[in-house]
TITOR-501786 format. One record per residue (C-alpha): x, y, z; residue number from 1. Coordinates in nm, 2 decimals. Layout:
% TITOR-501786
<atom <X,Y,Z>,NUM>;
...
END
This chain:
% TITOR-501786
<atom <0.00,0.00,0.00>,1>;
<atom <0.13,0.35,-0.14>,2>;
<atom <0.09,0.61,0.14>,3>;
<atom <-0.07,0.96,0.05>,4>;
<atom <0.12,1.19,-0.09>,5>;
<atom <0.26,1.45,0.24>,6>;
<atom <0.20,1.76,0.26>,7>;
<atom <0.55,1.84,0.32>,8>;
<atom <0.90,1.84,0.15>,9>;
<atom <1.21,1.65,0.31>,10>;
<atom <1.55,1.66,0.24>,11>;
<atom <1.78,1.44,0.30>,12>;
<atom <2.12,1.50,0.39>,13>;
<atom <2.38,1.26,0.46>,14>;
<atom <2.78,1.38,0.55>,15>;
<atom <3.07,1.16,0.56>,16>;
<atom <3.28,1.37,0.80>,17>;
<atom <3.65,1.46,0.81>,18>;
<atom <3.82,1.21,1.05>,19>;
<atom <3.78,1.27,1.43>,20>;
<atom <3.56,1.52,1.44>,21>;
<atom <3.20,1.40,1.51>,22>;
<atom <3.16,1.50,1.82>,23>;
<atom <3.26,1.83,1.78>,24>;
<atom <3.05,1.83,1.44>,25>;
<atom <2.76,1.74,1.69>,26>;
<atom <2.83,2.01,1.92>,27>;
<atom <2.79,2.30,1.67>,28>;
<atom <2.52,2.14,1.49>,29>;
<atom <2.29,2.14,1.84>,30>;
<atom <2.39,2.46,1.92>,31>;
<atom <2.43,2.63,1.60>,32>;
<atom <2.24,2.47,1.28>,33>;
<atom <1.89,2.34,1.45>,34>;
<atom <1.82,2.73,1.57>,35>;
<atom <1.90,2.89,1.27>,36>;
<atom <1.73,2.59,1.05>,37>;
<atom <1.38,2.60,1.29>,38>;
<atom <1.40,2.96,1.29>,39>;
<atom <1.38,2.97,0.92>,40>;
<atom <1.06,2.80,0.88>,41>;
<atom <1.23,2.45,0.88>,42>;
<atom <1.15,2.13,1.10>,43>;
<atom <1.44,1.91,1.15>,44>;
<atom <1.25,1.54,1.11>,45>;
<atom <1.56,1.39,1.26>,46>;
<atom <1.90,1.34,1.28>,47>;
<atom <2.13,1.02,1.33>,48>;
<atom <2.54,0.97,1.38>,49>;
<atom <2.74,0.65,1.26>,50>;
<atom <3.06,0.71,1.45>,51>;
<atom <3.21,0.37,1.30>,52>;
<atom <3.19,0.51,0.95>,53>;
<atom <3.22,0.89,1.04>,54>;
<atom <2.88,0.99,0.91>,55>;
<atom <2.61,1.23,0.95>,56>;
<atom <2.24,1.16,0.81>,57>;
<atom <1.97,1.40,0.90>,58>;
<atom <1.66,1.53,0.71>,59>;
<atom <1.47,1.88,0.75>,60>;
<atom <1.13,1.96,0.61>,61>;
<atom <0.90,2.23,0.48>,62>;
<atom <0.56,2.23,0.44>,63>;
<atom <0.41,2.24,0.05>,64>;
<atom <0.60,2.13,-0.24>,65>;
<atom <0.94,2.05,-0.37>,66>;
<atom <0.91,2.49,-0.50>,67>;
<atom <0.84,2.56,-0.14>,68>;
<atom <1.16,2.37,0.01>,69>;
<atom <1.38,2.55,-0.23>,70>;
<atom <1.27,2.93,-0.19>,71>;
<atom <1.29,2.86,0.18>,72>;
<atom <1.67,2.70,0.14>,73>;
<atom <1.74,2.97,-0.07>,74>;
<atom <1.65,3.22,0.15>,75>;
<atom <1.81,3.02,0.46>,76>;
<atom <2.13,3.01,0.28>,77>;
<atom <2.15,3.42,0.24>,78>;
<atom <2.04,3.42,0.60>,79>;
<atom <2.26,3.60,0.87>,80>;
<atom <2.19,3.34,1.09>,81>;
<atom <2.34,3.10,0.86>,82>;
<atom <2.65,3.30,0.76>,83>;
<atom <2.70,3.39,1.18>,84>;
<atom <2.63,2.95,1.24>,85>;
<atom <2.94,2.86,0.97>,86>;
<atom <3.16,3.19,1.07>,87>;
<atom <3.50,3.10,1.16>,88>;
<atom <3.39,2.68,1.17>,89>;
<atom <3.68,2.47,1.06>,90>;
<atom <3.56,2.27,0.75>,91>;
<atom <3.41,1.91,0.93>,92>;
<atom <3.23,1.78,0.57>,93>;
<atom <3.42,1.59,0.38>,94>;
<atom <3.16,1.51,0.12>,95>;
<atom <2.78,1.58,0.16>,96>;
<atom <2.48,1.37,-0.05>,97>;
<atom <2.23,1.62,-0.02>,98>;
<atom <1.88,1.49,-0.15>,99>;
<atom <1.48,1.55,-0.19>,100>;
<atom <1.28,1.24,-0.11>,101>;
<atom <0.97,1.06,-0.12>,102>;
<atom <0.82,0.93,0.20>,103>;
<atom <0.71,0.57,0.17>,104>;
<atom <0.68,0.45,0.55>,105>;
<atom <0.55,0.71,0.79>,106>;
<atom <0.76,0.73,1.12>,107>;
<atom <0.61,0.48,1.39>,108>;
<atom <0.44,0.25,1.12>,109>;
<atom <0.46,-0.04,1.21>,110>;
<atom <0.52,-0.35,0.93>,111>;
END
């Protein structure tokens, strides 16, 4: 069974980090990107660490359609929250896979 389609947009973002730094990668991004991302307009859906293979994977969400997502992204990323978050941060992404995807199982479904 195909769930309806959501309301919202979510994008997926996954971050294979430079070596040794997750937990200060974690620190910053509690403190610095979940403010500035939920004071946007954003909800952060949720947000998961592999320290074995030094990865990041979180997704954030906008209500409406894929349109929707990117005028608020684009209007996030010329933010001076944004700018003031990243200011004088020592590069911790190594490579980023930064998607829009479907939902096809809704959080606490259970098979």
């Amino acid at each position: 069974m195909t769930p309806e389609p959501s309301a919202k947009t979510v994008q997926l973002r996954r971050y294979d980090l430079v070596p040794g730094v997750l937990d200060d990668f974690l620190a910053w991004f509690h403190a610095e990107i979940v403010p500035v991302r939920t004071a946007q307009g954003f909800t952060v859906e949720f947000a998961y660490a592999d320290r074995e293979a030094e990865q990041f994977t979180w997704a954030v969400s906008v209500p409406g359609d894929a349109a929707a997502f990117t005028a608020l992204e684009q209007t996030y990323l010329a933010s001076e929250g944004r700018a003031a978050a990243f200011a004088g941060q020592p590069t911790r992404v190594a490579v980023s896979h930064v998607r829009l995807v479907e939902t096809v199982v809704e959080a606490g479904s259970r098979a």
